[in-house]
C-alpha positions as CSV (number, residue, x, y, z in Angstrom):
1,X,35.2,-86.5,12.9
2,X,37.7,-83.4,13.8
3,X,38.2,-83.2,10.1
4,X,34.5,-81.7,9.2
5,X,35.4,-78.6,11.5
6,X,39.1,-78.1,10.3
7,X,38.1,-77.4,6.9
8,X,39.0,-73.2,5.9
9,X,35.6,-71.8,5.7
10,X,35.2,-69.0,3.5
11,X,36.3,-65.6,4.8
12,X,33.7,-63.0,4.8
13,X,33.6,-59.5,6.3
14,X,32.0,-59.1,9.6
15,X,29.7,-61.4,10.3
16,X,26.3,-60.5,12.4
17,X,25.9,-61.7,15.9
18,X,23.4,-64.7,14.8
19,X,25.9,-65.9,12.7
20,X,28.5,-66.1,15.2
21,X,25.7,-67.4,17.8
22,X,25.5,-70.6,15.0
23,X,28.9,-70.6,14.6
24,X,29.4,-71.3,18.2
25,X,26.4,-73.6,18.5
26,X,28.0,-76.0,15.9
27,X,31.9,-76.2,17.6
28,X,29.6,-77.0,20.7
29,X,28.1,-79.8,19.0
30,X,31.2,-81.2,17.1
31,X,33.0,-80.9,20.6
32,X,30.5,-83.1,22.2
33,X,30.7,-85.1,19.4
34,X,33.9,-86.1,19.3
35,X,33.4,-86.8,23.6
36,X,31.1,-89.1,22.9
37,X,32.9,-91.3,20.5
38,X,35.8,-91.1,22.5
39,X,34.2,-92.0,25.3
40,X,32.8,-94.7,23.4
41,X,35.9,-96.0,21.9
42,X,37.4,-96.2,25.2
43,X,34.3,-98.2,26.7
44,X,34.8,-100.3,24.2
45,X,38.3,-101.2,25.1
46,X,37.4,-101.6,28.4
47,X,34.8,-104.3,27.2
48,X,37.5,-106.1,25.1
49,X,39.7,-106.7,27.7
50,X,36.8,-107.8,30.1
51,X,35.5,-110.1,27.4
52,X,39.7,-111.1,27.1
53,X,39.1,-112.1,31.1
54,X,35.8,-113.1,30.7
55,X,36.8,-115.8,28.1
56,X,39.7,-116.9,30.6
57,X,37.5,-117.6,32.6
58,X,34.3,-119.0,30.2
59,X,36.2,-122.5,30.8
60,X,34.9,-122.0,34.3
61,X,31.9,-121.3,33.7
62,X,30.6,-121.2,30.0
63,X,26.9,-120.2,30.7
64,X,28.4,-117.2,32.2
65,X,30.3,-115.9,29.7
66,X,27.7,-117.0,26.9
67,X,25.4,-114.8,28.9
68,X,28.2,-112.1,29.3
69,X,29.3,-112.5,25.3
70,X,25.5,-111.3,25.0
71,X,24.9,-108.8,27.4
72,X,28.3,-107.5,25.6
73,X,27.1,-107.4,22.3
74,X,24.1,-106.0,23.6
75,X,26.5,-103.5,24.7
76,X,28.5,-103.0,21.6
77,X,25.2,-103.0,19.7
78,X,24.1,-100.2,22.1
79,X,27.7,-98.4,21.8
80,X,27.7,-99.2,18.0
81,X,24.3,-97.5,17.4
82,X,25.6,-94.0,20.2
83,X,29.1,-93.9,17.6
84,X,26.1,-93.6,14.4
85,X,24.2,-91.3,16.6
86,X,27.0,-89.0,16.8
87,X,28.4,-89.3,13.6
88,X,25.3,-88.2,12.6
89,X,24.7,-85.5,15.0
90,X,27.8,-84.6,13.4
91,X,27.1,-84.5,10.0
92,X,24.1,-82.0,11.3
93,X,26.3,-80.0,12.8
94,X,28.8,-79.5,9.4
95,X,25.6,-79.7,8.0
96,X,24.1,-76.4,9.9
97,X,28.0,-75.0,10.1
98,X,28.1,-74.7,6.3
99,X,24.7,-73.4,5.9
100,X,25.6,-70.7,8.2
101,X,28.1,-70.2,6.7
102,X,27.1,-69.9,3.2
103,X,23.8,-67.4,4.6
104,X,26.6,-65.4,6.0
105,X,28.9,-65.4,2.8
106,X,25.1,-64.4,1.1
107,X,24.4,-61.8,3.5
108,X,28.1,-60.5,3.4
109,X,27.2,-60.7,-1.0
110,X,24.0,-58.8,-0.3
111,X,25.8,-55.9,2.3
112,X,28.3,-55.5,0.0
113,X,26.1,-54.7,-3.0
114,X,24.5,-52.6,-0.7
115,X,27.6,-50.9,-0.5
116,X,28.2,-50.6,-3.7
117,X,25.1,-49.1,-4.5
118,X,25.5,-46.9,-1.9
119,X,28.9,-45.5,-3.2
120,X,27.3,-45.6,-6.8
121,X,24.2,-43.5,-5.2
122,X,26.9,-41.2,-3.2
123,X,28.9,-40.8,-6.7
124,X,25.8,-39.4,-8.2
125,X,24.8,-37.1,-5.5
126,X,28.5,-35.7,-5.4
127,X,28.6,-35.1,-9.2
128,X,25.2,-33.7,-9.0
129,X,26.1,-31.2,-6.4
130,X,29.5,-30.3,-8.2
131,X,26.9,-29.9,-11.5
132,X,24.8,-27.6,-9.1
133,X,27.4,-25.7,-7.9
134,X,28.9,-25.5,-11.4
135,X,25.5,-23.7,-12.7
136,X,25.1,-21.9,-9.3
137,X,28.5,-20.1,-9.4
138,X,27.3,-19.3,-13.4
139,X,24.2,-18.4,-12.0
140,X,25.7,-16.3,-9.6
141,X,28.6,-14.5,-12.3
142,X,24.9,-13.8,-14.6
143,X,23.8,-11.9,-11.3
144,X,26.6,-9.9,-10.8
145,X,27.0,-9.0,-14.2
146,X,23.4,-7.8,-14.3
147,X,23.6,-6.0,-11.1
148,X,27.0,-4.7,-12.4
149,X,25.0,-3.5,-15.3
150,X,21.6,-2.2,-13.4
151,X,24.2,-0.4,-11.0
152,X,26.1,1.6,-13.7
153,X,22.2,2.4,-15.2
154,X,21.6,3.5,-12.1
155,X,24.2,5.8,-11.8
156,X,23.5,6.6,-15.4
157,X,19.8,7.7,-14.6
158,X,21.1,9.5,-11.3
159,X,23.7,11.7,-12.8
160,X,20.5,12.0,-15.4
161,X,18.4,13.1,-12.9
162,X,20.5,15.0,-11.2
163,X,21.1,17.1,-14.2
164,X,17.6,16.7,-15.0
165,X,16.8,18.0,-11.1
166,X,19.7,20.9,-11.7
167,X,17.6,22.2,-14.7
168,X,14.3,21.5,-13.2
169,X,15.2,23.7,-10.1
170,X,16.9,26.4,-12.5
171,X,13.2,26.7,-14.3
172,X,11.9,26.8,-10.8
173,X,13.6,29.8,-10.1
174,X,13.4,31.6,-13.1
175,X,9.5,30.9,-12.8
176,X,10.0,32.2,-8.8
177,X,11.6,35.1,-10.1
178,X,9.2,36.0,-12.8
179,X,6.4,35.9,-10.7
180,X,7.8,37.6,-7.9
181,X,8.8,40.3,-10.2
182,X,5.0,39.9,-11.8
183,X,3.4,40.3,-8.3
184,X,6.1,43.5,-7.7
185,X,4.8,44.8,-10.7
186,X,1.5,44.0,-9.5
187,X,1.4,45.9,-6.5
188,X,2.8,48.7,-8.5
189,X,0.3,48.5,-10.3
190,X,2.1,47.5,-13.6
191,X,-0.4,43.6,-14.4
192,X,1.3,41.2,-16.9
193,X,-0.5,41.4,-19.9
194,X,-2.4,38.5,-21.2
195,X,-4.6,38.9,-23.4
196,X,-7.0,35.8,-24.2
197,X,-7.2,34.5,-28.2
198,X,-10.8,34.5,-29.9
199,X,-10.8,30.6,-29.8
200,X,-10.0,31.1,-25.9
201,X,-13.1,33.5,-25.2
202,X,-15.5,31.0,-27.8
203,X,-13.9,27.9,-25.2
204,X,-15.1,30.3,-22.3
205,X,-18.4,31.1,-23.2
206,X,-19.4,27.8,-24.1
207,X,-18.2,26.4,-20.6
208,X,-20.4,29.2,-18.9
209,X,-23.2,28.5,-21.8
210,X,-23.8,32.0,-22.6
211,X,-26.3,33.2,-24.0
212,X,-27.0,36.9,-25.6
213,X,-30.8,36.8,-24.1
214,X,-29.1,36.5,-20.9
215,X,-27.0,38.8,-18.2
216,X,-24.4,36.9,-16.7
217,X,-22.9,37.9,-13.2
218,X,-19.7,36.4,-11.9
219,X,-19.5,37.0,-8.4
220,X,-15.8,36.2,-7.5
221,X,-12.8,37.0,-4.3
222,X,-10.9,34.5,-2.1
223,X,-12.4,31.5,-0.7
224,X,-14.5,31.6,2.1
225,X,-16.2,35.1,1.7
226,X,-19.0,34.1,1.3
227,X,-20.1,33.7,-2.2
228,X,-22.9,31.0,-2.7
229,X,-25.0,32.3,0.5
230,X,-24.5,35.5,-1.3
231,X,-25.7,34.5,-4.7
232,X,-28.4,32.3,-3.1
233,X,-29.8,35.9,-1.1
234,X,-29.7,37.5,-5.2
235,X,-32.1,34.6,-6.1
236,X,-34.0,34.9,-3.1
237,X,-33.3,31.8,-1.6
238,X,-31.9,30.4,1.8
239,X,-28.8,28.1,2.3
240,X,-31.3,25.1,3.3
241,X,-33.9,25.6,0.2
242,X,-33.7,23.4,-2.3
243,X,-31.9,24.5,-5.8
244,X,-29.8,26.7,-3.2
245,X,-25.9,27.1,-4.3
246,X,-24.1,24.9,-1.6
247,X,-22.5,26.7,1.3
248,X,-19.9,26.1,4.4
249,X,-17.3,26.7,6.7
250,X,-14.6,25.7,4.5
251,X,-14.8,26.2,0.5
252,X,-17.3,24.6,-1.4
253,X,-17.0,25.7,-4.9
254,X,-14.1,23.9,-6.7
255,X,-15.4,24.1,-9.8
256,X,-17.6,27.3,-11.2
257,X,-21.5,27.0,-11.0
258,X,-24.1,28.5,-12.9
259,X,-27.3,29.6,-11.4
260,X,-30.4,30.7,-13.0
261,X,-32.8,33.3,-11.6
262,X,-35.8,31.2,-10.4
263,X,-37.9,34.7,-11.1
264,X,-38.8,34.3,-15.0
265,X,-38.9,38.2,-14.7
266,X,-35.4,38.7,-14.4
267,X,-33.0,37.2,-17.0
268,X,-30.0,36.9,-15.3
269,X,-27.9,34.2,-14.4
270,X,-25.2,34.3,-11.4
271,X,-21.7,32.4,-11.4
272,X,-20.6,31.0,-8.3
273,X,-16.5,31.0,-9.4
274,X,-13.8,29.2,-7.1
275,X,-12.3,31.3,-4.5
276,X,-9.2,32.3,-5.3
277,X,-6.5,30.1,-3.3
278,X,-8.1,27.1,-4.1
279,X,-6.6,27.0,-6.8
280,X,-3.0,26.6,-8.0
281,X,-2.8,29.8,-9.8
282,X,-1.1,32.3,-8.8
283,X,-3.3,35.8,-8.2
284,X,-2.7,37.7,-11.3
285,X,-3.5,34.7,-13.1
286,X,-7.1,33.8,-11.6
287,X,-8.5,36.2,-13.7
288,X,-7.8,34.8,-17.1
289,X,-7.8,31.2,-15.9
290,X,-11.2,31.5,-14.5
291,X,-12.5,33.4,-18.3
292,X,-14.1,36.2,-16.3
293,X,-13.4,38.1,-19.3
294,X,-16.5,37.1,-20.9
295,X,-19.4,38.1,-18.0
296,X,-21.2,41.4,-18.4
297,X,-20.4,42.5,-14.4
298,X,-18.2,41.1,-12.0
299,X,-19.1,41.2,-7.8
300,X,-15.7,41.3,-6.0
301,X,-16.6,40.1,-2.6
302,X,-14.5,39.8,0.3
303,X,-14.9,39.3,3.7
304,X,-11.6,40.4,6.0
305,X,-9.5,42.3,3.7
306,X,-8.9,43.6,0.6
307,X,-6.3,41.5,-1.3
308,X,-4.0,41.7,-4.5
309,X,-6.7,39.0,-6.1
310,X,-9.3,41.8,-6.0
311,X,-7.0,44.3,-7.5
312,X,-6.0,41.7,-9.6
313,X,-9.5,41.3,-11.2
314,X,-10.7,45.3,-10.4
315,X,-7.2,45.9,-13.2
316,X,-8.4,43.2,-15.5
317,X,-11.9,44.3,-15.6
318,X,-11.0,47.5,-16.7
319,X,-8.9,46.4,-19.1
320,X,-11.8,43.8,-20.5
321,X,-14.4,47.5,-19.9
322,X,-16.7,44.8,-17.6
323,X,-18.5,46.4,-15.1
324,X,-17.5,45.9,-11.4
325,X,-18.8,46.0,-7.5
326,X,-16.7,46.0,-5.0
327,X,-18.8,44.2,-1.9
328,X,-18.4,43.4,1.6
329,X,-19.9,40.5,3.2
330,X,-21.1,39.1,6.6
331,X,-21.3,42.8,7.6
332,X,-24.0,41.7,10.5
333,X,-20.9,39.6,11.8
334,X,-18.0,42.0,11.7
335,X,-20.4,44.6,13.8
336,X,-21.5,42.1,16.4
337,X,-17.8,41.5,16.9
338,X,-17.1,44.9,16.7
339,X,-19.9,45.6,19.4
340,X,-18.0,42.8,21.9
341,X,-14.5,44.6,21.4
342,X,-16.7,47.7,22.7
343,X,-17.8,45.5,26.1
344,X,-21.1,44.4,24.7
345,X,-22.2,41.3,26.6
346,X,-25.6,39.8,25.4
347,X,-26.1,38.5,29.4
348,X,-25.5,41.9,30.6
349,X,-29.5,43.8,31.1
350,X,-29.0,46.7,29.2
351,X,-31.1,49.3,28.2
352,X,-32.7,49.0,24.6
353,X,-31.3,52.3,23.5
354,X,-27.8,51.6,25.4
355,X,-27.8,48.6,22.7
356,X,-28.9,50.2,19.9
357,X,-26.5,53.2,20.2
358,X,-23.7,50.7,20.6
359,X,-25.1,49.2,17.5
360,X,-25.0,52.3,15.9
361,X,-21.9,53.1,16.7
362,X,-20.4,50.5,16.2
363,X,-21.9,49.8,12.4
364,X,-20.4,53.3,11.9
365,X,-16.7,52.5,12.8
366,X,-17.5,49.2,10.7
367,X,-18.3,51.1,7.6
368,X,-15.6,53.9,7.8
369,X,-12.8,51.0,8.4
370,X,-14.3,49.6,5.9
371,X,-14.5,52.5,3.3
372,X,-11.2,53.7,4.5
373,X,-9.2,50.5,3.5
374,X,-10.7,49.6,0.0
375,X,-9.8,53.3,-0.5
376,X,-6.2,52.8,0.7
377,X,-5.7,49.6,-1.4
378,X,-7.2,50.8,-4.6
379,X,-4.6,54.0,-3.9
380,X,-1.5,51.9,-3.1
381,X,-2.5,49.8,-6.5
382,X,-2.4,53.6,-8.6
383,X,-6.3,52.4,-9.0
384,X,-9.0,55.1,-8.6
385,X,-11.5,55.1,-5.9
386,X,-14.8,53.0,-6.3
387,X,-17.8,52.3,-3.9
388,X,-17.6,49.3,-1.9
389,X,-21.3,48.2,-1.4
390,X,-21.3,46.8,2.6
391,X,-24.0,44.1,2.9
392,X,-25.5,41.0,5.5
393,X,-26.9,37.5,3.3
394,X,-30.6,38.0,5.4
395,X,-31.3,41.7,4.9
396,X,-30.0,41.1,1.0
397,X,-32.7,38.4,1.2
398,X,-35.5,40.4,2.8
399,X,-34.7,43.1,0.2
400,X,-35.3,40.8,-3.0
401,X,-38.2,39.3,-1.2
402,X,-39.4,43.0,-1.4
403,X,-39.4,43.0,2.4
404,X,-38.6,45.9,4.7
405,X,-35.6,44.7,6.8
406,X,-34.5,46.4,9.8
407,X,-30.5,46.6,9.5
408,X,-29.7,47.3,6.0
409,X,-26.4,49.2,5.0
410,X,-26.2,49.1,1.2
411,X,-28.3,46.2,0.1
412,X,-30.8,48.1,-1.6
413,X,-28.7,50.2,-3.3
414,X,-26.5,47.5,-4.4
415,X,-29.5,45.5,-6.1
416,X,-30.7,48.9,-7.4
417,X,-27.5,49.2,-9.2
418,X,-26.9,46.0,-10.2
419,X,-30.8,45.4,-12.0
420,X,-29.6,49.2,-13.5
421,X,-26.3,47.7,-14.9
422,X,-28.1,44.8,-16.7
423,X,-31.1,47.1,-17.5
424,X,-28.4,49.8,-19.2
425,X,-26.4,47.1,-20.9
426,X,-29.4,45.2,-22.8
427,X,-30.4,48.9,-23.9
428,X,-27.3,49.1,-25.2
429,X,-27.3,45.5,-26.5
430,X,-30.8,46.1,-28.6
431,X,-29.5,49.6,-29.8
432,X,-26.4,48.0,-31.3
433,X,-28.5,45.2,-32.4
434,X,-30.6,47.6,-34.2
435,X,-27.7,49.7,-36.1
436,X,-26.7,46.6,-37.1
């Protein structure tokens, strides 16, 4: 029976711990095994020689050892059938042995497949990743060629831009110069010269729609003096009224506006134009770029001071033989301010005739100052002198409203002389007409 568990069983790698577990279960049995039967073969010996005395002494007493001759093969019947018991529990045991063994030889098959599979997957992956890197260092050498590349066109279109930025700031000068030496000239007196083409003054007259029937006023200056609440007091209108020119604290004309008399009486029409320094356009070119050249009078307003913009368009004007008006605005302003610089204080209770003389007075040193400095500029610009109408928005409003207001300055004379300008230039219109 040793000889079933001395057999070489078939090597395997590492075997798990249930297979060790019926490893050791099946020694066990086979150990026990092999007690048994030895235990057994040595009963039985003891048997024999007792049946050896027993039969010695059956001459004695031959019942006896009939008796005992069948209680002993009782026995060795009993002990016969223990010896087939354990060569059968055995057999069981080589029996469960090999099949652990051959479920560990199958699992050791399985693991190593496993394995294999494993290295075959790992191979893969690895020459994968050596294929990635492969197409990532091309990848990369494509990347560095076209920065390579976008870095020299980049130094390319820098140097070009740089000489591009040279040239450009070289124009820039020798456009600084040139109007710096325009604006000298200018203020000398001596204007640049531009004279508009025939297609330029048909372009002009269509934008302001002009029309022969009609006498067209520009009234023009720097932004903010006033302009469209002056026009609107020509056409008898308030700021509020509806069809009024808009009006504010900051420039509101960005583009020119036409305005037609509302009184059927009076054909003329009244351009609101952009305040110069709206614009981008320098002085000295506002005239041509706004075609004043084709209106039959021109109102240079202004509200602080004279500037090179109204000398600018006084020169062109003559040049273009358009009529012109030199006019001050908010007058009823600069006097009240003029009256607080004098220690007029509206809470104080003075006299009526304490504040009118310190009205008076005061629209007297308004109106010199006034006179005085137009005088100086038109001077200083080798320009001869001109009247400067001084005028307020409401008593220019009460005075086309045929009205009587109280503080006028030069309002009536200034419509006077404008309704005569138009008056004298249609007579001259319809004589020419005629002739022709």
């Amino acid at each position: 029976m040793g000889g079933l568990f001395s057999r070489r069983r078939p090597e395997a790698p590492s075997p798990s711990l249930a297979d060790i577990k019926a490893r050791q279960d099946a020694e066990a049995a086979a150990a026990q095994a092999r007690e048994d039967a030895q235990a057994a073969r040595a009963q039985i010996a003891e048997l024999v020689k007792s049946n050896q005395e027993s039969q010695q002494k059956a001459m004695a007493a031959q019942q006896a050892a009939l008796q005992a001759a069948a209680a002993s093969q009782d026995q060795a019947h009993k002990e016969m059938m223990a010896m087939v018991q354990a060569e059968r529990a055995a057999n069981e045991a080589r029996l469960l042995a090999e099949a652990a063994a051959q479920t560990a030889s199958e699992e050791a098959k399985k693991r190593a497949a496993e394995a294999d599979e494993e290295r075959k997957r790992t191979a893969a992956v690895q020459e994968q990743a050596k294929r990635d890197a492969q197409a990532a260092q091309e990848q990369a050498k494509k990347l560095q060629e076209a920065a390579d590349d976008e870095k020299r066109k980049a130094i390319a279109a820098q140097d070009a831009a740089n000489v591009s930025k040279k040239k450009a700031e070289e124009e820039v000068k020798v456009a600084n110069d040139a109007k710096e030496e325009a604006e000298r000239k200018l203020k000398e007196g001596i204007q640049p010269v531009v004279t508009p083409t025939p297609e330029e003054v048909r372009a002009a007259k269509r934008k302001v729609q002009y029309r022969e029937d009609l006498f067209h006023f520009a009234v023009a200056g720097v932004a903010g003096g006033g302009k469209s609440s002056l026009i609107n007091a020509f056409r008898g209108l308030r700021n509020k009224d509806i069809g009024s020119a808009a009006t504010g604290v900051t420039e509101t004309t960005l583009a020119m506006a036409r305005y037609a008399s509302p009184n059927a009486e009076y054909p003329y029409v009244w351009y609101d134009i952009p305040g110069a320094g709206t614009l981008k356009i320098p002085d000295w070119q506002y005239f041509n770029a706004q075609g004043l050249y084709v209106f039959d009078c021109i109102i240079v307003l202004f509200d602080n001071r004279f500037t090179m913009t109204d000398i600018a368009i006084l020169t062109n004007c003559r040049r273009f033989k358009i009529p012109t008006y030199i006019v001050r605005s908010k007058a009823d302003q600069h006097i009240r301010n003029i009256m607080k610089d004098m220690g007029y204080d509206s809470d104080d209770d003075e006299s009526e005739d304490q504040k009118k003389k310190l009205y008076q007075d005061a629209r007297q040193q308004f109106i010199r100052q006034t006179r005085q400095s137009v005088k100086d500029n038109l001077e200083n610009a080798n320009m001869p002198d001109q009247k400067v109408y001084i005028v307020s928005n409401e008593p220019m409003l009460g005075v086309v409203k045929e009205k009587r207001p109280k503080k006028v300055i030069d309002e009536i004379e200034l419509l006077n002389d404008l309704i005569g300008e138009a008056q004298t230039r249609r007579a001259r219109r319809d004589a020419e007409g005629a002739t022709v």
